[in-house]
C-alpha positions in Angstrom: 3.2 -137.9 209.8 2.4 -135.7 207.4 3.9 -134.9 203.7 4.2 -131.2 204.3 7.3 -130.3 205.0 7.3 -126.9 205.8 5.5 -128.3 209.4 7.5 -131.5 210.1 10.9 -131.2 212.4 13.6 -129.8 210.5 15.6 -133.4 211.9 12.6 -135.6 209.5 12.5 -133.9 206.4 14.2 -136.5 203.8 16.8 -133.7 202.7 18.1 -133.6 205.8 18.6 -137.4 206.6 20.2 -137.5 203.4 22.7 -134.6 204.4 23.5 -136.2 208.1 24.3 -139.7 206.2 26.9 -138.3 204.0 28.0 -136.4 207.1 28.2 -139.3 209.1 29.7 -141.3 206.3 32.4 -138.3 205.5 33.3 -138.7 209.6 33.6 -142.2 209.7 35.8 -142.8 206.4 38.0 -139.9 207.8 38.4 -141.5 211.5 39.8 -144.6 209.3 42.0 -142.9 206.8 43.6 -141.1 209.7 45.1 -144.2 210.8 47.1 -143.9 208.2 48.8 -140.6 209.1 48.5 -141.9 213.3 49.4 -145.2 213.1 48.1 -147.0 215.8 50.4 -149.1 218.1 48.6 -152.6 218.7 48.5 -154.4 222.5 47.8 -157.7 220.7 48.7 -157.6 217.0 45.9 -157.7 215.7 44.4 -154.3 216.7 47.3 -152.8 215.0 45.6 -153.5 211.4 44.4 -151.0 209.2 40.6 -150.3 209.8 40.9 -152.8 212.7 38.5 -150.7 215.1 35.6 -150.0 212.2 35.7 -153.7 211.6 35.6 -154.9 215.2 32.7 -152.1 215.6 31.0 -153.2 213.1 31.3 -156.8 213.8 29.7 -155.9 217.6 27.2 -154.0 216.3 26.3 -156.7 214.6 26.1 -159.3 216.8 24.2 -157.2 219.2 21.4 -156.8 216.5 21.2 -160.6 216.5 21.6 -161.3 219.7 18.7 -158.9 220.2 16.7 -160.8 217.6 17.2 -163.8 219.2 16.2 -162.7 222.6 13.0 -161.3 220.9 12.2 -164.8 219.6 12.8 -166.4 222.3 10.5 -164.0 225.0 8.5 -163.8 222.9 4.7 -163.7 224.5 1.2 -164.4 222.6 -1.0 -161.1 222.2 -3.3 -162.2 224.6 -0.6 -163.2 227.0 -2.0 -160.4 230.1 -5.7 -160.9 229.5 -7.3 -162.4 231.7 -8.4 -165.6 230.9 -11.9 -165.4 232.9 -12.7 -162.1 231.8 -16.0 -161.9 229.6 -15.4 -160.1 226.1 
């Protein structure tokens, strides 16, 4: 990619990344503090908590990432893996 801006997606530039991460953070921290105007009514007591869903969002998100890591380790295959083993370099 190249540094001039004035040719690179208007979604790449490093001014607008910055602006759609303090969007995204603005929507986010708003979704939460309306839980304190709309209280939410809990099925199992726990999920009634403040911030519950952002926590148990983040918490999956998480473990996905890991879980993901961990697949990659373990099917993990050698570079060579699909050459053929006879084949003459």
């Amino acid at each position: 990619m190249t540094n001039n801006s004035k040719t690179d997606h208007w979604l790449v530039q490093g001014a607008t990344i910055r602006w759609l991460w303090r969007i995204f953070i603005v929507v986010l921290a708003v979704t939460v503090l309306a839980q304190l105007i709309l209280p939410v009514k809990g099925y199992f007591g726990i999920d009634g908590w403040f911030g519950f869903g952002a926590f148990y969002g983040f918490l999956a998100c998480l473990a996905m990432v890991l879980v993901a890591k961990a697949l990659g380790f373990l099917l993990k295959r050698d570079e060579d893996y699909y050459q053929d083993p006879t084949a003459d370099d």
